[in-house]
N, C-alpha and C positions, 0 to 999 in steps of 0.2 A: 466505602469508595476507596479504590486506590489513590496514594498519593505520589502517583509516578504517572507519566505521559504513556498513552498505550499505544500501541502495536497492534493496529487489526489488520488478521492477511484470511482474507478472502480467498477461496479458491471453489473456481469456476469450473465443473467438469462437463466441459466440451470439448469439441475440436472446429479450430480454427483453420478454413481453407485449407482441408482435408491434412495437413500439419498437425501431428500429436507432440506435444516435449511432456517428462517431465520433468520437473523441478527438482532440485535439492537446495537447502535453505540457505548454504552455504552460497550457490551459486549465482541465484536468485539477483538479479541488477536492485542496487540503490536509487530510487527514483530522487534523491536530495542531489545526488553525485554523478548519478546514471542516466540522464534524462532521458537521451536518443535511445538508450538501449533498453528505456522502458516504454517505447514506441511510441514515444512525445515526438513533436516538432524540434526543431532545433533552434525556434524562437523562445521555448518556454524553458525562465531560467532555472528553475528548480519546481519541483512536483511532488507531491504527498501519494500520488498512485501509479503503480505500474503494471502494466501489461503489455508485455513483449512478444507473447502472439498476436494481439491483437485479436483478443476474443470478442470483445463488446467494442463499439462506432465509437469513434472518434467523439461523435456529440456525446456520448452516453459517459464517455471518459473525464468529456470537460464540463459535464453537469454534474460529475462525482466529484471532481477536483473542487467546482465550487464550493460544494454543501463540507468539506474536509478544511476547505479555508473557512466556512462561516463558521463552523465548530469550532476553529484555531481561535478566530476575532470573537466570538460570542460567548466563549467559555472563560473560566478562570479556574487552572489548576492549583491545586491548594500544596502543592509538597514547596518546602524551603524555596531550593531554585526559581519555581516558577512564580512565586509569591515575587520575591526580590526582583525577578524580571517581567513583571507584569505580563506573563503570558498565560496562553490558553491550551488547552488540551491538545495536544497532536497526534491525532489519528491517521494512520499511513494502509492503504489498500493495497493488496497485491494480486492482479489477478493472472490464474494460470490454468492451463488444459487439467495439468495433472500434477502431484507432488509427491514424494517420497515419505512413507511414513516416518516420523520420528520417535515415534512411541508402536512399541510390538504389542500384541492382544495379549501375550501372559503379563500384564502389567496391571490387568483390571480384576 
């Protein structure tokens, strides 16, 4: 098992209200920092998921955001840091039409 908080990015290949983007990883909004522009409300202070198309409902958004907070609260990451600070894994979703490879096929 790692002993670092992970990074899950989802990617969703659809299209949202006939709208294609794709992504680059680089560009991709911070849903901790970026909330609106990860097509959150503007009451919600901070978010472990985003999608800024708006590919999956709104309900479907904030039934993943729960089960990302019960992982956060029900987990205990074991590296240094999170030992010291009593926390639990941090799993972040990213969902998007489409995304930019990062790895080319002569790599395999």
């Amino acid at each position: 098992m790692y002993s670092f908080c992970i990074l899950l990015v989802v990617s969703l290949l659809s299209v949202c209200s006939g709208i294609e983007s794709q992504w680059k990883v680089q560009e991709f909004p911070n849903p901790i920092y970026q909330v609106e522009d990860c097509g959150r409300s503007a009451d919600v202070e901070k978010s472990w998921i985003c999608d800024p198309n708006k590919v999956i409902s709104e309900q479907d958004v904030n039934d993943i955001s729960d089960k990302l907070v019960e992982i956060y609260t029900n987990s205990r990451c074991n590296c240094a840091m999170c030992i010291n600070n009593r926390t639990g894994y941090i799993v972040m979703v990213a969902i998007m039409p489409k995304m930019y490879r990062i790895i080319k096929y002569d790599h395999f």
